[in-house]
N, CA and C atoms as an extended XYZ file, in Angstrom:
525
Properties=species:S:1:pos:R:3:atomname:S:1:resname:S:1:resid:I:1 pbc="F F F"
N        38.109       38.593      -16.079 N   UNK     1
C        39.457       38.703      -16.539 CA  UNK     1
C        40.070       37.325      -16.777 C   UNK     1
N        39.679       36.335      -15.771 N   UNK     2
C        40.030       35.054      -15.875 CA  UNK     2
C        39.225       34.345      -17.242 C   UNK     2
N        38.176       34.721      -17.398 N   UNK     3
C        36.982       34.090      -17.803 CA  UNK     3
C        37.379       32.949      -18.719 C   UNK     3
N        38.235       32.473      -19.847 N   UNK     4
C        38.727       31.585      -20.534 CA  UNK     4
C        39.877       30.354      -20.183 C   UNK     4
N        39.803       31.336      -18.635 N   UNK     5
C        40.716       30.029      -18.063 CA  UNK     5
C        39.991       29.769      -17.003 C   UNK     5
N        39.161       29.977      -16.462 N   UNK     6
C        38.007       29.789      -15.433 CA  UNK     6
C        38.048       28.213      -15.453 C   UNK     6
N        38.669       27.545      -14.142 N   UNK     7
C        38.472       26.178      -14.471 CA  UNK     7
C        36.875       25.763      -14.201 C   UNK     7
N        36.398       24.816      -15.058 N   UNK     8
C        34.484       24.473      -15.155 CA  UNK     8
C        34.488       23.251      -13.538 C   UNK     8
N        33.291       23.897      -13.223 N   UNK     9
C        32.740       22.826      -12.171 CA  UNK     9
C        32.367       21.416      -12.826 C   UNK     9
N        32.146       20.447      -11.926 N   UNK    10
C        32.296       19.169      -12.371 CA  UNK    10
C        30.814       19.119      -12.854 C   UNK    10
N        30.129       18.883      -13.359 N   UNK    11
C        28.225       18.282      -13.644 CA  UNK    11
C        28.135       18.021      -12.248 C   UNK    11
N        26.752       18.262      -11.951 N   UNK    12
C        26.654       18.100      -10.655 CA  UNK    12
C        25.162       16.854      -10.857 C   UNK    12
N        25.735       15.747       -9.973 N   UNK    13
C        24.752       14.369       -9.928 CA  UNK    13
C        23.018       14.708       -9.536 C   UNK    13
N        22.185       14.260      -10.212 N   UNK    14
C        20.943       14.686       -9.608 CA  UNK    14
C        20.531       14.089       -8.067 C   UNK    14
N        20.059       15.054       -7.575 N   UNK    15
C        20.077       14.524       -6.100 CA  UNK    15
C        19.729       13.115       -5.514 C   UNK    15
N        19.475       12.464       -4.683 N   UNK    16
C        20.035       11.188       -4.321 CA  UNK    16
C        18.017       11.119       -4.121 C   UNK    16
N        17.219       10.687       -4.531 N   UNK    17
C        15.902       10.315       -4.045 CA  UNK    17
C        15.947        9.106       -3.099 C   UNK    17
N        15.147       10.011       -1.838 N   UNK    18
C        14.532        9.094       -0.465 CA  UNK    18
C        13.372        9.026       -0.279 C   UNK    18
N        12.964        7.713       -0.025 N   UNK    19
C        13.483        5.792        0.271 CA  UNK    19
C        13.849        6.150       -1.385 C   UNK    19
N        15.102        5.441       -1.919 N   UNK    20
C        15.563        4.766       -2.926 CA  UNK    20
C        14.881        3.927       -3.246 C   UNK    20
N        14.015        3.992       -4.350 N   UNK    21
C        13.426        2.845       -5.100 CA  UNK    21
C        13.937        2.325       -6.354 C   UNK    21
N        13.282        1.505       -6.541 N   UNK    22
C        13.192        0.355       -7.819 CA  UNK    22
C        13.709        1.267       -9.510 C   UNK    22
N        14.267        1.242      -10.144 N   UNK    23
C        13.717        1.687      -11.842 CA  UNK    23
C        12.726        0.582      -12.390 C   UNK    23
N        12.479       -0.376      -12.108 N   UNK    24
C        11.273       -1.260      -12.507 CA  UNK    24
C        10.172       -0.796      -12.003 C   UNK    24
N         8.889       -0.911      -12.907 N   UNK    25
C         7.968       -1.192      -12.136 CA  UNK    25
C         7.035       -1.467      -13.101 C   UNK    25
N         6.743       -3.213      -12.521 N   UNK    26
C         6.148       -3.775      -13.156 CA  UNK    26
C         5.124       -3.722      -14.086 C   UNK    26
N         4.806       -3.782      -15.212 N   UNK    27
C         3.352       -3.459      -15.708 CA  UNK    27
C         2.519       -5.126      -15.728 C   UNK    27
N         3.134       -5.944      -15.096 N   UNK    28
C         2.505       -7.283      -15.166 CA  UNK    28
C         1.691       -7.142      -13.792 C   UNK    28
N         0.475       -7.583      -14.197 N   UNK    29
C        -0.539       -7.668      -12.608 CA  UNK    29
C        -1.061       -9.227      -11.994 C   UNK    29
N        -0.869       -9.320      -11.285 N   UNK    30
C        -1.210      -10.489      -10.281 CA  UNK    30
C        -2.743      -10.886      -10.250 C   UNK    30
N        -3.185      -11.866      -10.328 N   UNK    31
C        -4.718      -11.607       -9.530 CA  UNK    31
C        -4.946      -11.801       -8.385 C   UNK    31
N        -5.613      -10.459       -7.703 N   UNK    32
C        -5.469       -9.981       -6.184 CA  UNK    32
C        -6.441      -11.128       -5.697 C   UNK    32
N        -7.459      -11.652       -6.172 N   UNK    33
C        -8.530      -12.720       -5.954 CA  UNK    33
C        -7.441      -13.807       -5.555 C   UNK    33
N        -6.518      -14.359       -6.146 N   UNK    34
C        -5.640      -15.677       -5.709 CA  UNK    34
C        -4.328      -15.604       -5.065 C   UNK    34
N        -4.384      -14.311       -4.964 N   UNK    35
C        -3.150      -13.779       -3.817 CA  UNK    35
C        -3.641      -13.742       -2.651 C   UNK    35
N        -5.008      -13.636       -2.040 N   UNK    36
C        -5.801      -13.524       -0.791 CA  UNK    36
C        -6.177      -14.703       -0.952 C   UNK    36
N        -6.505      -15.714       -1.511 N   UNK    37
C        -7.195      -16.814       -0.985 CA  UNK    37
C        -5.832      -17.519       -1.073 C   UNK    37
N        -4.560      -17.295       -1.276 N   UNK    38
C        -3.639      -18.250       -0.910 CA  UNK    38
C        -2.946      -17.718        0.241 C   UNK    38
N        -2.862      -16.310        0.216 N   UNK    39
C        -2.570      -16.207        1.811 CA  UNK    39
C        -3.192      -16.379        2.926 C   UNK    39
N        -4.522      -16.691        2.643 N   UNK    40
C        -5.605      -16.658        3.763 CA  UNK    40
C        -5.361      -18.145        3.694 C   UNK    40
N        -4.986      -19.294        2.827 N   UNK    41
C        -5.091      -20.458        2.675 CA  UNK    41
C        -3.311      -20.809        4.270 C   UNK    41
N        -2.165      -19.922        3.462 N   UNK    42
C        -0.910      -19.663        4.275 CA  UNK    42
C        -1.231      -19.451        5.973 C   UNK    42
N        -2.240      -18.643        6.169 N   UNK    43
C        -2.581      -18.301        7.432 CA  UNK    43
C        -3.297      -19.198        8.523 C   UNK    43
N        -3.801      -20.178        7.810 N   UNK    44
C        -5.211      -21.092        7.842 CA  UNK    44
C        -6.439      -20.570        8.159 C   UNK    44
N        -6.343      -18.990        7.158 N   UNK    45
C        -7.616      -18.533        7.361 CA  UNK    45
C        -7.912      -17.775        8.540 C   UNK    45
N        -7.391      -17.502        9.516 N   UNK    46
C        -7.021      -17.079       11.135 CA  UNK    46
C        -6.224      -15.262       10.873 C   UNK    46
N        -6.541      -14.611        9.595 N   UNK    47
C        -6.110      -13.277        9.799 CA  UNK    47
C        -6.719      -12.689        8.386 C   UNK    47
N        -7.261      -11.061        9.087 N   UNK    48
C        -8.079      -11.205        8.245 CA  UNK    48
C        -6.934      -10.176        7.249 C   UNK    48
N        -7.058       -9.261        5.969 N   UNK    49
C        -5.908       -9.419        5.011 CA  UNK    49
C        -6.753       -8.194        4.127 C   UNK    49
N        -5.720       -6.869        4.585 N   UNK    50
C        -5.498       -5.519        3.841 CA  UNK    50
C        -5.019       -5.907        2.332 C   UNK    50
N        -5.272       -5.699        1.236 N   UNK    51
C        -4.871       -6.129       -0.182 CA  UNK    51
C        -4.489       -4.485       -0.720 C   UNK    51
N        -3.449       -4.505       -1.049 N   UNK    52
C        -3.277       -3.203       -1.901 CA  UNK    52
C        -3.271       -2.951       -3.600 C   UNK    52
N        -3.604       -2.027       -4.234 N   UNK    53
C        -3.977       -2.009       -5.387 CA  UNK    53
C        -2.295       -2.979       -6.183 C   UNK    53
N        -1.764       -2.949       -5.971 N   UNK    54
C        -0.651       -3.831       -6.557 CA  UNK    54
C        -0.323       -5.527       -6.243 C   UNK    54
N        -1.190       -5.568       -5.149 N   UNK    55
C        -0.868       -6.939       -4.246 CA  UNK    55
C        -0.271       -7.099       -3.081 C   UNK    55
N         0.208       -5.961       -2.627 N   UNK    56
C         0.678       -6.221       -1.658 CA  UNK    56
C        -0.291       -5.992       -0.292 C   UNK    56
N        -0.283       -7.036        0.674 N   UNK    57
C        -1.131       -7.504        1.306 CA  UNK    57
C        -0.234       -7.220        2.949 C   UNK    57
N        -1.510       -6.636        3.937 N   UNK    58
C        -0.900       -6.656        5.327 CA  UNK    58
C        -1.648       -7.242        6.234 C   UNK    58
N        -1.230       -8.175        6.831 N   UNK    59
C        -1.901       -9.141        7.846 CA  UNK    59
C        -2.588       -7.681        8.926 C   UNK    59
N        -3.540       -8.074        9.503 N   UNK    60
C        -4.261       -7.031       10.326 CA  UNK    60
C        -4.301       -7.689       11.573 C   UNK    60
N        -4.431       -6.814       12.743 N   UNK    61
C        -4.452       -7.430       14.455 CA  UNK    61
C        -6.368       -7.486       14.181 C   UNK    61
N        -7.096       -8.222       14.687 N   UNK    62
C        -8.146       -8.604       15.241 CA  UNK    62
C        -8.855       -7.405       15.286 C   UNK    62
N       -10.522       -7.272       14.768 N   UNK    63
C       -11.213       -6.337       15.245 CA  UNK    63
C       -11.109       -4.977       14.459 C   UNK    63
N       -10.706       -4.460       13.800 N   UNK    64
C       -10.191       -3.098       13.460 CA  UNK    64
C       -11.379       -3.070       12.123 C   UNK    64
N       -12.027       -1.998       12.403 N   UNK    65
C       -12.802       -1.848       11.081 CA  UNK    65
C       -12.468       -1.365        9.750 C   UNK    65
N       -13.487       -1.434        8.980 N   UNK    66
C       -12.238       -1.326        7.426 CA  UNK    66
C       -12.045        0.349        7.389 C   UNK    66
N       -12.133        0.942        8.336 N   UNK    67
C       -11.462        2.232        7.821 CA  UNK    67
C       -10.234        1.984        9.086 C   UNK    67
N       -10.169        1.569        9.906 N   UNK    68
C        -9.360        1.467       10.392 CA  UNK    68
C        -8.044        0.308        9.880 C   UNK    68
N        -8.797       -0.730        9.635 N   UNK    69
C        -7.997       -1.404        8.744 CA  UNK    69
C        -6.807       -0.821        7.751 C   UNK    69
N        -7.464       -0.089        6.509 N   UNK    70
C        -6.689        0.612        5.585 CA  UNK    70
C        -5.765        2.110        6.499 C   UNK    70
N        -5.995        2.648        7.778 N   UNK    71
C        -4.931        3.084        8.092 CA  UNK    71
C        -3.812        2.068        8.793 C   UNK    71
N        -4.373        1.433        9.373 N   UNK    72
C        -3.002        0.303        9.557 CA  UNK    72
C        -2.223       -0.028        8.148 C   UNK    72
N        -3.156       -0.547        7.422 N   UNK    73
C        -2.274       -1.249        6.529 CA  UNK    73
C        -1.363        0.062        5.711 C   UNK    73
N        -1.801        1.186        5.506 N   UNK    74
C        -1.021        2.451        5.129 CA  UNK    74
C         0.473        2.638        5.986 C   UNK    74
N        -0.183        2.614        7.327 N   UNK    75
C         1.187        3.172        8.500 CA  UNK    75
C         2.046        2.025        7.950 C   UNK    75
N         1.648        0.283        8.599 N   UNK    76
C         2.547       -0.603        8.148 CA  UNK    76
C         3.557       -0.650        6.910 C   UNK    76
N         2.681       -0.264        5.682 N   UNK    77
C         3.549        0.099        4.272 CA  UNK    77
C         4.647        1.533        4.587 C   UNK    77
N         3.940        2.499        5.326 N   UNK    78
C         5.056        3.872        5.183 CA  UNK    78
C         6.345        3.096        5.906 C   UNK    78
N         6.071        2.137        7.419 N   UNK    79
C         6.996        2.085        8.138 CA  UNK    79
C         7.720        0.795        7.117 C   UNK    79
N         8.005        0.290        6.275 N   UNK    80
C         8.549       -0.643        5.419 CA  UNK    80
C         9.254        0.343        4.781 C   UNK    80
N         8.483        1.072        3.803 N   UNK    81
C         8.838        2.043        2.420 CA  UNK    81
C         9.996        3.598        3.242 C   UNK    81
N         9.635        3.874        4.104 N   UNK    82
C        10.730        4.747        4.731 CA  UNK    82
C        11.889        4.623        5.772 C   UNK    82
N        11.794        3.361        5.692 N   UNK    83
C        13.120        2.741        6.762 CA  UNK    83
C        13.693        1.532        5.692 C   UNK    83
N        14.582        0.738        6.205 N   UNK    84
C        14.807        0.156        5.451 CA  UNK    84
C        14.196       -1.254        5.129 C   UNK    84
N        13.656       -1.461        3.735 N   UNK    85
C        12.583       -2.464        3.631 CA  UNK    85
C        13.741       -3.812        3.232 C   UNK    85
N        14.093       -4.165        4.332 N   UNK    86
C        14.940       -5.934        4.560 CA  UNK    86
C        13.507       -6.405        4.086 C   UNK    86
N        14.066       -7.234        3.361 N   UNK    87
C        12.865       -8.834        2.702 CA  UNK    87
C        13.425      -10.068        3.200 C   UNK    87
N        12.383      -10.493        3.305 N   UNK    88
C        12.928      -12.144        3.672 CA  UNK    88
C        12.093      -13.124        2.638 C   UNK    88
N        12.531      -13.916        1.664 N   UNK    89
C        11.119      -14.815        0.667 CA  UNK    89
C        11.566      -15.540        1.066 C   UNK    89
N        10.288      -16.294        1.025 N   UNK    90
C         9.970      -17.624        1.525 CA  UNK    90
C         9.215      -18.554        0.348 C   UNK    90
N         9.983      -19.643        0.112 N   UNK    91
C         9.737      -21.156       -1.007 CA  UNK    91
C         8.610      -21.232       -0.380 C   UNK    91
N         7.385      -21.477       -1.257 N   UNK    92
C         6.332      -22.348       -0.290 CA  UNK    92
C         6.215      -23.714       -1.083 C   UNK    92
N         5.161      -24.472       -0.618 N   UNK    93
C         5.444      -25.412       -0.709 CA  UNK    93
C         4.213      -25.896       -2.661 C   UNK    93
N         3.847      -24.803       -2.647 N   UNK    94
C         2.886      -24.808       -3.813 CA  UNK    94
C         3.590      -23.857       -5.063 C   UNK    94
N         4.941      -23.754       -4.793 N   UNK    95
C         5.429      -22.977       -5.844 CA  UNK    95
C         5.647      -21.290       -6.126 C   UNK    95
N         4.750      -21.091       -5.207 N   UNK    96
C         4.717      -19.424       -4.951 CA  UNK    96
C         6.030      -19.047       -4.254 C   UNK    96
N         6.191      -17.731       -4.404 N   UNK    97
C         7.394      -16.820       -3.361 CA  UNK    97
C         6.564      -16.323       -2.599 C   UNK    97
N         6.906      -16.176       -1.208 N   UNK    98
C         6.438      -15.265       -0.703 CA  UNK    98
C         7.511      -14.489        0.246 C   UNK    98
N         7.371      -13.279       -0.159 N   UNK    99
C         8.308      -11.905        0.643 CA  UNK    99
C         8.125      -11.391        1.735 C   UNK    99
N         8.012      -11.496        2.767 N   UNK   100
C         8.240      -11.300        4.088 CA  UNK   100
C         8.699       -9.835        4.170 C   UNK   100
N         8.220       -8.768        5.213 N   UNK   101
C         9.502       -7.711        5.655 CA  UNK   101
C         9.727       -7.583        7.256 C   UNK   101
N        10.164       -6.479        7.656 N   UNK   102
C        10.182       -6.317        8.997 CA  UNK   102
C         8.389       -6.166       10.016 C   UNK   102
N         7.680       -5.890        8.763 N   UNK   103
C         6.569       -5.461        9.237 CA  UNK   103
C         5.589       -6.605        8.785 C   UNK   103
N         4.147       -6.566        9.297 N   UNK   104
C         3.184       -7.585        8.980 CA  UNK   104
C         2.580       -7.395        7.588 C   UNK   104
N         3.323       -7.209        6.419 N   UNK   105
C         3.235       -6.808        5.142 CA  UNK   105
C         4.131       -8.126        4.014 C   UNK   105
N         2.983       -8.580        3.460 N   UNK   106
C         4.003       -9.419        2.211 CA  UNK   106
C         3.473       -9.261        0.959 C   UNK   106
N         4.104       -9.927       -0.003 N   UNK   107
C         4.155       -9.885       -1.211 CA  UNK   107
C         4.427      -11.046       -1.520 C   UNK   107
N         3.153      -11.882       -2.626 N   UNK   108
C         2.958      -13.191       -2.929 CA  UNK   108
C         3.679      -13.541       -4.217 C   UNK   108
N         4.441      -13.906       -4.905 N   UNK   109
C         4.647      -14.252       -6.361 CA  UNK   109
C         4.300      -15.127       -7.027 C   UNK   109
N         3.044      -15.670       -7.570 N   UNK   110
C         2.181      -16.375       -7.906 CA  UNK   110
C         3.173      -17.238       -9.575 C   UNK   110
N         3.294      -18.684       -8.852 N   UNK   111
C         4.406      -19.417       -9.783 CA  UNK   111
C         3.448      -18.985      -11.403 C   UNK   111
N         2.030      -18.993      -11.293 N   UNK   112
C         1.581      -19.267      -12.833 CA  UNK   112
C         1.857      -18.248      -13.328 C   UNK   112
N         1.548      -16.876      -12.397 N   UNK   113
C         2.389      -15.258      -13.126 CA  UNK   113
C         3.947      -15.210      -13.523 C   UNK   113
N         4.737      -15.750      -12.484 N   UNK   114
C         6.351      -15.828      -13.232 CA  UNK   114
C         6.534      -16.770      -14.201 C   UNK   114
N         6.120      -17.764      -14.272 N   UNK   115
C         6.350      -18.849      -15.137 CA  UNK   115
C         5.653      -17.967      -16.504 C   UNK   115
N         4.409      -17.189      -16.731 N   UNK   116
C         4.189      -16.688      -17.790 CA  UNK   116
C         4.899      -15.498      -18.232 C   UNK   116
N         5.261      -14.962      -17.672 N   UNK   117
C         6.160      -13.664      -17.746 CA  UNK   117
C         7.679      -14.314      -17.572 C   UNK   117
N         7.957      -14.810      -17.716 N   UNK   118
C         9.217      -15.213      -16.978 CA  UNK   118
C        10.613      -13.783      -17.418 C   UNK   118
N        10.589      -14.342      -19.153 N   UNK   119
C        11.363      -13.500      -19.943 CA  UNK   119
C        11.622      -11.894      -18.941 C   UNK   119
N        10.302      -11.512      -19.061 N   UNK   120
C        10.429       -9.961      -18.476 CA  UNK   120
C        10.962      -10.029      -17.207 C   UNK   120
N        10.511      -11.162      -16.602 N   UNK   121
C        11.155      -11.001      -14.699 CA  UNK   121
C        12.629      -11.020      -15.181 C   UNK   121
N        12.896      -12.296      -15.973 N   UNK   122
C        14.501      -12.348      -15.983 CA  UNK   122
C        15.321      -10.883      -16.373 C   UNK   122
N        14.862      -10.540      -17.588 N   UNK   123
C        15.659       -9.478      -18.419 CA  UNK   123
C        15.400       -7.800      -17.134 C   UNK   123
N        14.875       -7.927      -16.307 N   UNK   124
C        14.706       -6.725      -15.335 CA  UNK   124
C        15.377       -6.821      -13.830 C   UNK   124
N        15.016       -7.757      -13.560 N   UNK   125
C        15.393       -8.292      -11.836 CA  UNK   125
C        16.185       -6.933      -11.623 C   UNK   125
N        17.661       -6.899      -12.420 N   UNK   126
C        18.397       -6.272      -11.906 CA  UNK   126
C        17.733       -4.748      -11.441 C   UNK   126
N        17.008       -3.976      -12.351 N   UNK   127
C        16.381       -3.070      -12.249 CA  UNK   127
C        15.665       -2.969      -11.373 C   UNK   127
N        14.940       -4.066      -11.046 N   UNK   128
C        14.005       -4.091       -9.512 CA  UNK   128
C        15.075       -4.232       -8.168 C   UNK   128
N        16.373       -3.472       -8.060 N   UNK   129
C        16.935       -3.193       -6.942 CA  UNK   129
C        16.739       -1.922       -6.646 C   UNK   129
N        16.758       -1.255       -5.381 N   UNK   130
C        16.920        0.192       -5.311 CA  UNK   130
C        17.732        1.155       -5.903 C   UNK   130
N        17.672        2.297       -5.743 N   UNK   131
C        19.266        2.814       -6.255 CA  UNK   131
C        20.313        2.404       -5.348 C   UNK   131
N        21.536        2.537       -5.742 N   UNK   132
C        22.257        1.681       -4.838 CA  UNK   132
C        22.608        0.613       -3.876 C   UNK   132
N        21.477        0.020       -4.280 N   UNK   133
C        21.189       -1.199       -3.242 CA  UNK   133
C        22.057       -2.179       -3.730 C   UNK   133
N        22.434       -2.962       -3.035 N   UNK   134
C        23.611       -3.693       -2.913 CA  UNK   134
C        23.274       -5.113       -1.543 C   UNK   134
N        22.789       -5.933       -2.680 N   UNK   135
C        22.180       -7.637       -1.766 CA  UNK   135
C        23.751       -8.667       -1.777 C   UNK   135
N        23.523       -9.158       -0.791 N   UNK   136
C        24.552       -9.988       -0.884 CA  UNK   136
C        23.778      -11.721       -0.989 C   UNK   136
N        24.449      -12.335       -2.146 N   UNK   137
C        23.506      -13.877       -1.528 CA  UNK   137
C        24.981      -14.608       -2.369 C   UNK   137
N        24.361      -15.912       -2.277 N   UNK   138
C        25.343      -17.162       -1.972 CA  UNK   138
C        25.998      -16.535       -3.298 C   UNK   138
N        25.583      -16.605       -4.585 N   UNK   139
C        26.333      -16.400       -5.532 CA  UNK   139
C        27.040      -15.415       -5.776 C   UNK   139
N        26.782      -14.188       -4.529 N   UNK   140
C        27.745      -12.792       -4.967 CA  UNK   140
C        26.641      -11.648       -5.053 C   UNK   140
N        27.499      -10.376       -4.688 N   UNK   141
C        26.914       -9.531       -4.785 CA  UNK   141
C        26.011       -9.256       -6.291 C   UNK   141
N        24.913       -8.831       -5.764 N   UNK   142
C        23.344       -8.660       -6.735 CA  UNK   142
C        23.989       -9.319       -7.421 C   UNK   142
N        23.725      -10.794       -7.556 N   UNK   143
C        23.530      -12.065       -8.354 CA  UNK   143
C        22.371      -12.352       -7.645 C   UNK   143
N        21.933      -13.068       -8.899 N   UNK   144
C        20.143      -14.204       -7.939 CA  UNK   144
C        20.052      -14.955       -8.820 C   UNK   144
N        19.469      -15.895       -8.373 N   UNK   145
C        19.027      -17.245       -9.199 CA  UNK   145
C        18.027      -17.338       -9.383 C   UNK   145
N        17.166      -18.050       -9.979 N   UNK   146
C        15.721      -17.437      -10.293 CA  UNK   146
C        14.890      -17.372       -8.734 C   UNK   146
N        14.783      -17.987       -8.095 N   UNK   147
C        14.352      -17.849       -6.604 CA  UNK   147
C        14.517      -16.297       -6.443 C   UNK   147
N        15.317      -15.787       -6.376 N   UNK   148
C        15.959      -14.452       -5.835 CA  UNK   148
C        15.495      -13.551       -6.930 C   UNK   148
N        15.128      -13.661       -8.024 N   UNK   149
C        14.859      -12.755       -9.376 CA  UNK   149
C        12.876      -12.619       -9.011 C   UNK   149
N        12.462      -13.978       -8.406 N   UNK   150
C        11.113      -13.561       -8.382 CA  UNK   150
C        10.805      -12.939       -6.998 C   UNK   150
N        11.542      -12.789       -6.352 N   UNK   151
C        11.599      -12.085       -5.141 CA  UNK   151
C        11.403      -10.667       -5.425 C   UNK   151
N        12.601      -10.193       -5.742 N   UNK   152
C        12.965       -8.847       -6.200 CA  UNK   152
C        11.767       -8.299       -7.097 C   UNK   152
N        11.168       -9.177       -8.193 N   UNK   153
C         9.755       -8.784       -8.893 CA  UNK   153
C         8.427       -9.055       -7.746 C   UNK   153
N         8.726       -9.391       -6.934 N   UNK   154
C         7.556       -9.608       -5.865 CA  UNK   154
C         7.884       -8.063       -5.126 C   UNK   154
N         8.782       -8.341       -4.528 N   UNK   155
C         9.335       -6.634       -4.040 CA  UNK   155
C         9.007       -5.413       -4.533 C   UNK   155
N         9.194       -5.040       -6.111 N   UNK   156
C         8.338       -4.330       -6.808 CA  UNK   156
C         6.789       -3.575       -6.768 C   UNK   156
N         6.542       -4.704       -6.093 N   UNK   157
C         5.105       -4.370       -6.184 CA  UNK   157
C         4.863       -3.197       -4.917 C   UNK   157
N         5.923       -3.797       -3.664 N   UNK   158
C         5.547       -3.318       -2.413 CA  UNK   158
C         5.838       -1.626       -2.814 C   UNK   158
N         7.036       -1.465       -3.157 N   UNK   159
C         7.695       -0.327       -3.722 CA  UNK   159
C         5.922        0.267       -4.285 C   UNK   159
N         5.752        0.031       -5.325 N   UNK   160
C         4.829        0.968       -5.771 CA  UNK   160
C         3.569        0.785       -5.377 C   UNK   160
N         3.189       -0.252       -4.116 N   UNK   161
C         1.731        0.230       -3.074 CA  UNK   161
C         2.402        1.613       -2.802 C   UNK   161
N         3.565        1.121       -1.913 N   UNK   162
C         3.975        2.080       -0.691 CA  UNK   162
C         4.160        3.785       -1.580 C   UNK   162
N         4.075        3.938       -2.848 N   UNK   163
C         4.971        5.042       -2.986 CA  UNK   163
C         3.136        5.809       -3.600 C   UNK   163
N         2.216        4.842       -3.676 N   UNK   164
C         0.593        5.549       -3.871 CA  UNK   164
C        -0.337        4.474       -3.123 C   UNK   164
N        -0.515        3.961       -1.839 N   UNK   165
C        -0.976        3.522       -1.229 CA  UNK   165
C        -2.361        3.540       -1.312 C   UNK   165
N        -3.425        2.695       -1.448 N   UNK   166
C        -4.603        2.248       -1.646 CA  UNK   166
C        -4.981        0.801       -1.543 C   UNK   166
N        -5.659        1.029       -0.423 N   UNK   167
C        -6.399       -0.376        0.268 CA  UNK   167
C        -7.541       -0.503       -1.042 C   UNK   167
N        -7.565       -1.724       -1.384 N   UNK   168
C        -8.698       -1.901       -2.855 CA  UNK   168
C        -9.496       -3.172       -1.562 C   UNK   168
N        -9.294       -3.876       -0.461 N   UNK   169
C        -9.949       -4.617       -0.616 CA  UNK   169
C        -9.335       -5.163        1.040 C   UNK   169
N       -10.430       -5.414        1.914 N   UNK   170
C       -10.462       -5.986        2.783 CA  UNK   170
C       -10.973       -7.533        3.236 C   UNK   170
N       -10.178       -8.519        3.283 N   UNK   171
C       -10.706       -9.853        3.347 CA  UNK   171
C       -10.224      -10.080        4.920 C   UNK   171
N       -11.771      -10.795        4.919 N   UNK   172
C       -11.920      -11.246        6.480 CA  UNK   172
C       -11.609      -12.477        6.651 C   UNK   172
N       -11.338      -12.870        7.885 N   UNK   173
C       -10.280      -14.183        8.351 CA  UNK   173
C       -11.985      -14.908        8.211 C   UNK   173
N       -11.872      -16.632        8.237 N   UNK   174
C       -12.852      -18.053        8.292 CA  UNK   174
C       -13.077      -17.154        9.628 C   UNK   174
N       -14.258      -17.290        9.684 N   UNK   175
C       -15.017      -17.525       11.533 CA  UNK   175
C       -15.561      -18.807       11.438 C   UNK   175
């Protein structure tokens, strides 16, 4: 009886996806060969180093065999990717980023990969935030300077180990 004056419901938002990830994801690849020999170089060689099909790499405790290995390095990525994944990058001293999280899990940004890609890191960064994620740094909310732009494309990567997880490669610490 109402039907033409029926006031309309609002559109209703598509539901909120959990862990909130990235809209980036990278199609530029790293070589996993010089991401392990520079973190193993970072370590002084003293840990041996879960590599995931994207690059992202998890320091391992002593002893654990490689099937045990790749469930650590799995749990370590879920407990990053389903809580909240705080980053910390770190300048090194050879030009690389390296991304730090709460867990024994990083992500290398290899200066010769950003410096060749640069364009694409720049024109995306923003996209490589979560949904709603909201960073605060010196220049203001989600601002970054290029430091902070190759971070966020280092970050990327972790996002899409963690969201199809696969150990490609177990490197053992110098004995």
């Amino acid at each position: 009886m109402f039907g033409p004056f029926k006031k309309k419901e609002p559109p209703q938002e598509p539901p909120k996806r959990f862990p909130p990830v990235p809209a980036w994801r990278p199609a530029i690849t790293q070589p996993l060969d010089q991401i392990i020999d520079r973190l193993s170089f970072y370590t002084n060689g003293q840990r041996d180093i879960a590599a995931l099909t994207h690059g992202t790499c998890v320091l391992l405790p002593d002893g654990l065999s490689d099937a045990a290995a790749e469930k650590f390095a799995c749990d370590v990525l879920s407990k990053i990717f389903n809580y909240h994944p705080d980053m910390n990058p770190m300048p090194m001293k050879d030009g690389n980023v390296l991304v730090q999280y709460n867990h024994p899990a990083v992500n290398l940004v290899l200066v010769s990969v950003a410096t060749e890609h640069w364009a694409e890191i720049d024109n995306n960064h923003q996209r490589a935030l979560a949904t709603d994620e909201v960073l605060i740094t010196p220049l203001g909310s989600n601002v970054f300077d290029d430091f902070g732009k190759k971070a966020l494309f280092g970050r990327c990567f972790m996002f899409m180990d963690a969201q199809d997880p696969h150990v490609t490669r177990v490197a053992r610490k110098v004995v």
